[in-house]
TORKOL-4160 file (C-alpha; in steps of 0.2 Angstrom, whole numbers, padded with zeros to 4 digits, m for minus):
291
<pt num="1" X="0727" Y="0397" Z="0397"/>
<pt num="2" X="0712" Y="0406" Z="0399"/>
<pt num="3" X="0699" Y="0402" Z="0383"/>
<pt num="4" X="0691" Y="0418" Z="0377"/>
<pt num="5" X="0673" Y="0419" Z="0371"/>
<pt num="6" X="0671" Y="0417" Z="0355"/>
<pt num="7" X="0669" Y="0433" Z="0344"/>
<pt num="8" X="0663" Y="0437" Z="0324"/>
<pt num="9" X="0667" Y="0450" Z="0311"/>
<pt num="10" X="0655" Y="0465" Z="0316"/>
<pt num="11" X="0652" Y="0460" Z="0335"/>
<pt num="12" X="0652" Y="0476" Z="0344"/>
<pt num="13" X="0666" Y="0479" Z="0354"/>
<pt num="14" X="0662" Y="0479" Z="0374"/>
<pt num="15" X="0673" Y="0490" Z="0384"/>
<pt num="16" X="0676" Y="0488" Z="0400"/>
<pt num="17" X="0669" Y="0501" Z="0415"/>
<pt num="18" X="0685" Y="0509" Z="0424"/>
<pt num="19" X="0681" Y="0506" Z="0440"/>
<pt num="20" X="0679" Y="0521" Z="0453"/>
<pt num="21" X="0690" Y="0524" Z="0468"/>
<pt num="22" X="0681" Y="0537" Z="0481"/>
<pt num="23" X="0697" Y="0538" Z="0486"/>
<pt num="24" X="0704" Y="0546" Z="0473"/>
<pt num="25" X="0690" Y="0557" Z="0467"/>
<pt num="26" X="0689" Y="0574" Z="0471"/>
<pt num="27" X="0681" Y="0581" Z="0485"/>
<pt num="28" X="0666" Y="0588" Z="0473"/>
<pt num="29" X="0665" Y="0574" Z="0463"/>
<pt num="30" X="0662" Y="0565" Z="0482"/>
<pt num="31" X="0650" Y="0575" Z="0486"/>
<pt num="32" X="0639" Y="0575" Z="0468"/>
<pt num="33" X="0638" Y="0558" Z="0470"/>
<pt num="34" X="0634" Y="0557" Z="0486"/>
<pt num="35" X="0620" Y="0568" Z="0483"/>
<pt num="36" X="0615" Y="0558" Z="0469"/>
<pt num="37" X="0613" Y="0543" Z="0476"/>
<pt num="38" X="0603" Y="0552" Z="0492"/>
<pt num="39" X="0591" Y="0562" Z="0480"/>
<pt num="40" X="0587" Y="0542" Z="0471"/>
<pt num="41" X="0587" Y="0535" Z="0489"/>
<pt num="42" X="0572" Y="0546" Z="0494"/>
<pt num="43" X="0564" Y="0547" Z="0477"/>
<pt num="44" X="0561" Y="0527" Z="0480"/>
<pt num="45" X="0558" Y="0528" Z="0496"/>
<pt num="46" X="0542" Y="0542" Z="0492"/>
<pt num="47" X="0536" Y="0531" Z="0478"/>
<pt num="48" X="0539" Y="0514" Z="0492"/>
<pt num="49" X="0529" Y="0524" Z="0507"/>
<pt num="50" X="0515" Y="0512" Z="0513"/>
<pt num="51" X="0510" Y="0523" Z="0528"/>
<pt num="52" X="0492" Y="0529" Z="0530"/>
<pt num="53" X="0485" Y="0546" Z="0528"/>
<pt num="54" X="0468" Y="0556" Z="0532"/>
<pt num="55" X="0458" Y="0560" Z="0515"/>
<pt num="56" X="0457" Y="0578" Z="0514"/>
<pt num="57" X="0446" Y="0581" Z="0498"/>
<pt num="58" X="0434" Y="0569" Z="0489"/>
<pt num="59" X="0446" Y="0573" Z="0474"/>
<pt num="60" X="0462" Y="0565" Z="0483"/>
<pt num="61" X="0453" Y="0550" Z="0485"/>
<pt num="62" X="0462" Y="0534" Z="0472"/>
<pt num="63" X="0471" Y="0518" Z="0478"/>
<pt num="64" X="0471" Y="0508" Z="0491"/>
<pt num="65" X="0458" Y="0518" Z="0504"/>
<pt num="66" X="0452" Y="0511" Z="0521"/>
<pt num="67" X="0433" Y="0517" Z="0524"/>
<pt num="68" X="0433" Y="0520" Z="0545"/>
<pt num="69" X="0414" Y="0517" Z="0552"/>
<pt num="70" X="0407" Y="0529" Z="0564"/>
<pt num="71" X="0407" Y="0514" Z="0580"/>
<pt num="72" X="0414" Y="0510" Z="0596"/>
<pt num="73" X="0427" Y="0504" Z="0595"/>
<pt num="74" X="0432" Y="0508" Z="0578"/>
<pt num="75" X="0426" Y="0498" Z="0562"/>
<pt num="76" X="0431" Y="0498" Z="0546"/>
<pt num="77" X="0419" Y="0493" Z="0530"/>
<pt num="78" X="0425" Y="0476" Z="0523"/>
<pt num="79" X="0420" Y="0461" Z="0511"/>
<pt num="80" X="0420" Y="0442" Z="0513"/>
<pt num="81" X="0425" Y="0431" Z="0498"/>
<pt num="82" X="0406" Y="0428" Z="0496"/>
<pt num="83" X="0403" Y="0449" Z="0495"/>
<pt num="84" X="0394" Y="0451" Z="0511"/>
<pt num="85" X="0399" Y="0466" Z="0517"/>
<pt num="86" X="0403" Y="0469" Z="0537"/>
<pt num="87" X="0409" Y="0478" Z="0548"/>
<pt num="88" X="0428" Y="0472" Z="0554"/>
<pt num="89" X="0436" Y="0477" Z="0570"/>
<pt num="90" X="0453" Y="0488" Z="0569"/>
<pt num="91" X="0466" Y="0483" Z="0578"/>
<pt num="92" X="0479" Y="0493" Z="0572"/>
<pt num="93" X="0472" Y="0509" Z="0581"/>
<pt num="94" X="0482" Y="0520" Z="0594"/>
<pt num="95" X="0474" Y="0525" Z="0608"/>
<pt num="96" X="0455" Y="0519" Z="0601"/>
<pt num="97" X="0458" Y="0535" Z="0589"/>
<pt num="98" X="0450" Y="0533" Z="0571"/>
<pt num="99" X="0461" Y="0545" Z="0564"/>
<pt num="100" X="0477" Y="0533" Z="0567"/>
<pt num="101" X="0469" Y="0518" Z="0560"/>
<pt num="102" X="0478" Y="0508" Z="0547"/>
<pt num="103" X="0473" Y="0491" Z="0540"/>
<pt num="104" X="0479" Y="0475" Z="0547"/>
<pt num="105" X="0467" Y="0462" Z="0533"/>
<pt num="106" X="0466" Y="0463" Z="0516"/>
<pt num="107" X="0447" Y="0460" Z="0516"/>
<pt num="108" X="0448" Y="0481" Z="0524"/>
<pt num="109" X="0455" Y="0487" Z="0509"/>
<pt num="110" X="0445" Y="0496" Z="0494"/>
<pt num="111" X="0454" Y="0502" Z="0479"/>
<pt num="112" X="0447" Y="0519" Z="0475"/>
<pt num="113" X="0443" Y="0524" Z="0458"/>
<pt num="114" X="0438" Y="0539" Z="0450"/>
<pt num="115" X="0422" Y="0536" Z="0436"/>
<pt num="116" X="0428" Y="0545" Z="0422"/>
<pt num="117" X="0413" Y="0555" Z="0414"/>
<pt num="118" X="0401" Y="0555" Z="0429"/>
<pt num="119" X="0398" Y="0574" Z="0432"/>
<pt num="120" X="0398" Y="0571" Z="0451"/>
<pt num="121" X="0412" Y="0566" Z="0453"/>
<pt num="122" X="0410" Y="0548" Z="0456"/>
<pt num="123" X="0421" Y="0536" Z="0463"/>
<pt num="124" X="0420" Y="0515" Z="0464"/>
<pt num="125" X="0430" Y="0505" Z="0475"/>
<pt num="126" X="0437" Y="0487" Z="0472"/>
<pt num="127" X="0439" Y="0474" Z="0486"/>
<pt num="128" X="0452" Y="0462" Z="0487"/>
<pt num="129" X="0444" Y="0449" Z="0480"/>
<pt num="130" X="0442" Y="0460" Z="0465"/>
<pt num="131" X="0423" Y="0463" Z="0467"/>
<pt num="132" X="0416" Y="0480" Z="0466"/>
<pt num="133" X="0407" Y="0487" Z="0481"/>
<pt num="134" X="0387" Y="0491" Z="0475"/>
<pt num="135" X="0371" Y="0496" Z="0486"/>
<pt num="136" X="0354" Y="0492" Z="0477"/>
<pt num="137" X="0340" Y="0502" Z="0479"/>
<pt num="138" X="0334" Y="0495" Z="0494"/>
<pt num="139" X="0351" Y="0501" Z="0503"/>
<pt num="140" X="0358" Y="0485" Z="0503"/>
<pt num="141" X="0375" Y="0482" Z="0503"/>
<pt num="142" X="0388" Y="0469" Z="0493"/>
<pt num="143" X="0401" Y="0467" Z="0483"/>
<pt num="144" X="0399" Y="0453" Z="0469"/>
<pt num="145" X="0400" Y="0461" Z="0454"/>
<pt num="146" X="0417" Y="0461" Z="0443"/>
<pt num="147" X="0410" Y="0477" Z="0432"/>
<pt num="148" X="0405" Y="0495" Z="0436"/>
<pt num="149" X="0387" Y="0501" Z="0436"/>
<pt num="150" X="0374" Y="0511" Z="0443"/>
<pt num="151" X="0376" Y="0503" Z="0457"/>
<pt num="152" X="0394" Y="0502" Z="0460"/>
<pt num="153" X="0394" Y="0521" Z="0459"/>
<pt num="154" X="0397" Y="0533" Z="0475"/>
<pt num="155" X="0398" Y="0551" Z="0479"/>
<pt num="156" X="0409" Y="0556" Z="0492"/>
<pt num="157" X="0403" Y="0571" Z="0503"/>
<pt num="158" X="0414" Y="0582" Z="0516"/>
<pt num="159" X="0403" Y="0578" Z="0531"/>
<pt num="160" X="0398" Y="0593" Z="0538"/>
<pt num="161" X="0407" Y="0598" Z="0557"/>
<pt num="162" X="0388" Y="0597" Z="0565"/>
<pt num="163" X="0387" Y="0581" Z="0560"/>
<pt num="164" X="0403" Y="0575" Z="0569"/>
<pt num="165" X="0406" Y="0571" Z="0587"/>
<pt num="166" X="0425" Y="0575" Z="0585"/>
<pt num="167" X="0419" Y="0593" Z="0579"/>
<pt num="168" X="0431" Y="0593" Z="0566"/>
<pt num="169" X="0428" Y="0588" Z="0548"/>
<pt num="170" X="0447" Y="0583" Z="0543"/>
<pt num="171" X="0446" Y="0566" Z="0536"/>
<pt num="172" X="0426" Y="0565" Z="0540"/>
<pt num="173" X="0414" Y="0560" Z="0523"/>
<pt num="174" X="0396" Y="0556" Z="0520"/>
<pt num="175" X="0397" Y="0541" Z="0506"/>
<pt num="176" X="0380" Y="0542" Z="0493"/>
<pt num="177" X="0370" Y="0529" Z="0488"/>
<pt num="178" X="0362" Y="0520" Z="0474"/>
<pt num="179" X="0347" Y="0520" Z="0486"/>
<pt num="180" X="0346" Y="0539" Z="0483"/>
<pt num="181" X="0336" Y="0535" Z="0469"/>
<pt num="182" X="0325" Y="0524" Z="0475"/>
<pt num="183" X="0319" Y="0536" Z="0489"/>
<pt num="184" X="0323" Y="0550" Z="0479"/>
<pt num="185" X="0333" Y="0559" Z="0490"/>
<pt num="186" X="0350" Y="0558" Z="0498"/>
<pt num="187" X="0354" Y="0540" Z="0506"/>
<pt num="188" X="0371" Y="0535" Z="0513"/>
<pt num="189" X="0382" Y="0521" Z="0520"/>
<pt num="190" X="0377" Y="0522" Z="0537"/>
<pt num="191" X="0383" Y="0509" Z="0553"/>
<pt num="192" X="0371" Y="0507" Z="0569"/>
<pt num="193" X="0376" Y="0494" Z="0583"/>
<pt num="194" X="0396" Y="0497" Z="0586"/>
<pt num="195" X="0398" Y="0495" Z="0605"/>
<pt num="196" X="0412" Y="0483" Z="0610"/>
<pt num="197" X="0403" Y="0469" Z="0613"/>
<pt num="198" X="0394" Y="0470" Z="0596"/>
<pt num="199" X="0410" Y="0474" Z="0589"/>
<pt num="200" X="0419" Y="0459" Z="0593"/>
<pt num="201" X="0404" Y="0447" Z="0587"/>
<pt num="202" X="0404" Y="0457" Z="0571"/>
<pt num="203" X="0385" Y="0462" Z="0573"/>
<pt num="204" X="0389" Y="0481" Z="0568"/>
<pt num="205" X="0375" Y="0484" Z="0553"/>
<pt num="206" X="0381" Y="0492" Z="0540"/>
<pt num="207" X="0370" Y="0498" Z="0526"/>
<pt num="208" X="0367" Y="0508" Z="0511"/>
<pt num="209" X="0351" Y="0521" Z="0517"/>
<pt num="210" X="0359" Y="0530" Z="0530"/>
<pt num="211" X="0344" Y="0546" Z="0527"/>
<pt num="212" X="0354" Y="0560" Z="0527"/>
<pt num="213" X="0370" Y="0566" Z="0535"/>
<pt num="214" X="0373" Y="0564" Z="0554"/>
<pt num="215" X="0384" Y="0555" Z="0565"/>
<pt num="216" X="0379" Y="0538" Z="0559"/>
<pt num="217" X="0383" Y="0539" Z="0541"/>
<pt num="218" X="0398" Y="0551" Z="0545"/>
<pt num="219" X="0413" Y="0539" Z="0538"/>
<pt num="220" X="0432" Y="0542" Z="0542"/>
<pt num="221" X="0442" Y="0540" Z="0525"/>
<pt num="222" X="0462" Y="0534" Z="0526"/>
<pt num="223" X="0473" Y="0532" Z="0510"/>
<pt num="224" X="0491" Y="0528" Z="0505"/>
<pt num="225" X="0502" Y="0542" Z="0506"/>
<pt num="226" X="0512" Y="0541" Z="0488"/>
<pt num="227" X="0494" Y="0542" Z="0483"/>
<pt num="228" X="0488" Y="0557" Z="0488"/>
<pt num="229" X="0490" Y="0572" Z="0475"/>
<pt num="230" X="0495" Y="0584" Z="0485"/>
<pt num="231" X="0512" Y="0574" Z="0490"/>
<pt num="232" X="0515" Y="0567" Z="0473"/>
<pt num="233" X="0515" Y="0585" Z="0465"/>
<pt num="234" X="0527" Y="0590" Z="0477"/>
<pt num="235" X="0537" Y="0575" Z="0472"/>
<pt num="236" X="0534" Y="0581" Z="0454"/>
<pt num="237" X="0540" Y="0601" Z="0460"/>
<pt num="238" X="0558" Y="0594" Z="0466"/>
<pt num="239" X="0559" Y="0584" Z="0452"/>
<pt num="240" X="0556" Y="0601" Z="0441"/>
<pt num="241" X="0571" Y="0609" Z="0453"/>
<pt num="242" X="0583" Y="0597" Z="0451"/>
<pt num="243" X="0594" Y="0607" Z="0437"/>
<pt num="244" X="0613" Y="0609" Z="0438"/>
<pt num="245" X="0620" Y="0624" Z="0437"/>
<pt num="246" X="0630" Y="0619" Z="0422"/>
<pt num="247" X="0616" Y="0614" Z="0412"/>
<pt num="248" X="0607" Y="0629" Z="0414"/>
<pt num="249" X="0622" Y="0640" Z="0408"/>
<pt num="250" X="0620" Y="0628" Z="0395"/>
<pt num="251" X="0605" Y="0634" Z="0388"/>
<pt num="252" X="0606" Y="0650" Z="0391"/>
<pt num="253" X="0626" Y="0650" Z="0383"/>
<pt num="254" X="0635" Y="0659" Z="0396"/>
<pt num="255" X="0639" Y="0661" Z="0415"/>
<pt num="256" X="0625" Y="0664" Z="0425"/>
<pt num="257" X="0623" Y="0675" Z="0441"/>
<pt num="258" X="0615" Y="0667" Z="0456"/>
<pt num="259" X="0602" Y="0677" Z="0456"/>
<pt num="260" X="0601" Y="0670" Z="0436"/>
<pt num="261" X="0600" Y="0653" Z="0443"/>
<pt num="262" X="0588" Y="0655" Z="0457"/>
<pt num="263" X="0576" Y="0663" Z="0442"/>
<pt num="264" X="0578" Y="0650" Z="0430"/>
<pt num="265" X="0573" Y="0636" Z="0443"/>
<pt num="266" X="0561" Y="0645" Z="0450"/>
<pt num="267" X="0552" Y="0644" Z="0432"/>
<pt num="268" X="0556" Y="0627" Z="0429"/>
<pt num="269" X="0544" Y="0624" Z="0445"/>
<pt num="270" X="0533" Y="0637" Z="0436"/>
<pt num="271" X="0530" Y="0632" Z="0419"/>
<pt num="272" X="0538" Y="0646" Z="0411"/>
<pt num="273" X="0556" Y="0639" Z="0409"/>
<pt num="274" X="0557" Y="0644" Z="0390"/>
<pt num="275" X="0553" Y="0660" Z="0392"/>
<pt num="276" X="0565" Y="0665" Z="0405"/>
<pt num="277" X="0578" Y="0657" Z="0396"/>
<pt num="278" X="0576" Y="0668" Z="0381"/>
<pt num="279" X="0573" Y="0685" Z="0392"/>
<pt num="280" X="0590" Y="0678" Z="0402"/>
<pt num="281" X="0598" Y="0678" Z="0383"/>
<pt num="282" X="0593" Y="0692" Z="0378"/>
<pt num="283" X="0599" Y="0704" Z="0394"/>
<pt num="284" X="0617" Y="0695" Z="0391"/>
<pt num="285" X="0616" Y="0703" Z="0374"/>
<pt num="286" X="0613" Y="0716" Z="0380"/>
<pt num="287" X="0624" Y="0718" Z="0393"/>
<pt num="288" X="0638" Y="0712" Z="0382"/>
<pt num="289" X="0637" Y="0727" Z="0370"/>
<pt num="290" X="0633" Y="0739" Z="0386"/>
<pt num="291" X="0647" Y="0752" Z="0387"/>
């Protein structure tokens, strides 16, 4: 005989799930659940998306980011345990394309962050061995420091298409210094040296006082693509749309006309979901008492 768990006066009383039979349900009931569980299935999938994306604004730029130096072949800007900072040959690259590159070693990656009250704009970025990247005032470049200052602050600039041998500017940013300062004019993170045989022995020199904005200082910028804005807000958008029917007739408290529906979705997307839920109330009323 089967010995029961022991229970006390008061204990809630758990009842058992009925479990479901596709089989049996009805064919609308199938298909609501189906599309349930392929609406959460590309929800995670959006929020789980590791591939690689070209910055388009300096605004877009937070989380993991890969900063793309302007050599042959292509570099990216990346940090020893020690916070010497060089410049590390790409490997994942199609066809030698900077535009294609994603990282293949942690010591690549920079988290981006915007500075809150800097009204520039400004943005630090964290390596992996959570040190900040900084330039000093003489234009040289580490990343030691566990804490944000003067230093550890940049401005990122769309580089201008002049200033680009690709004479396109998608993706393409000028990154201001500390060193600006210093000279007291515009200095940015600039790389010299870059052919392949440099490139391999890892002489490319990257430093903080790049003078102005040309080719040298002209840095690709990849990012995750569940960070970028643009793509969460859409997420956010669908989200907004997803309503039922029924629930909207809900709110309103009465059968709805497609054209009715279409409305009230459109201005859940809109922000103004309220409001056209009470001017949809009050035209029922109205057309109730019509004669």
């Amino acid at each position: 005989m089967p010995i029961k768990p022991l229970s006390f006066k008061g204990d809630k009383k758990s009842h058992k799930k009925r479990k479901r039979d596709p089989e049996n349900e009805p064919a609308n009931l199938q298909s609501t659940s189906l599309a349930t569980h392929s609406n959460a299935a590309n929800d995670e999938a959006t929020d789980e998306d590791d591939s690689w994306v070209s910055c388009d604004l300096p605004s877009d730029l937070t989380g993991p980011t890969l900063l793309v130096l302007p050599t042959t072949p292509p570099t990216a800007l990346a940090s020893d345990p020690h916070g010497n900072i060089f410049g590390s040959p790409l490997e994942n690259v199609i066809e030698g394309d900077p535009a294609t590159a994603e990282p293949h070693d942690v010591r690549q990656v920079w988290i981006a962050t915007r500075i809150a009250g800097t009204g520039e704009g400004q943005v630090s970025f964290k390596g992996a061995h959570e040190k900040y990247l900084g330039c000093d005032t003489h234009g040289i470049l580490s990343a030691k420091r566990e804490a944000i200052g003067r230093e550890e602050a940049f401005q990122v600039i769309i580089a201008e298409e002049s200033a680009t041998r690709e004479g396109s500017v998608a993706g393409m940013f000028a990154v201001k210094t500390a060193a600006s300062k210093e000279e007291r004019k515009d200095m940015f993170i600039c790389a010299t040296g870059g052919d392949e045989e440099e490139a391999r022995k890892k002489s490319v020199e990257v430093r903080g006082d790049g003078d102005g904005i040309s080719y040298n200082t002209t840095l690709r910028i990849r990012m995750q693509a569940r960070f970028k804005p643009r793509l969460k807000a859409n997420k956010e958008m669908k989200a907004k749309e997803k309503v039922s029917r029924r629930e909207l007739e809900a709110a309103v408290g009465r059968k709805l006309d497609d054209d009715e529906v279409k409305r009230l979705k459109r201005a859940r997307r809109d922000g103004t979901y309220h409001e056209e839920v009470l001017d949809v109330r009050v035209k029922g009323k109205h057309d109730k008492f019509a004669s």
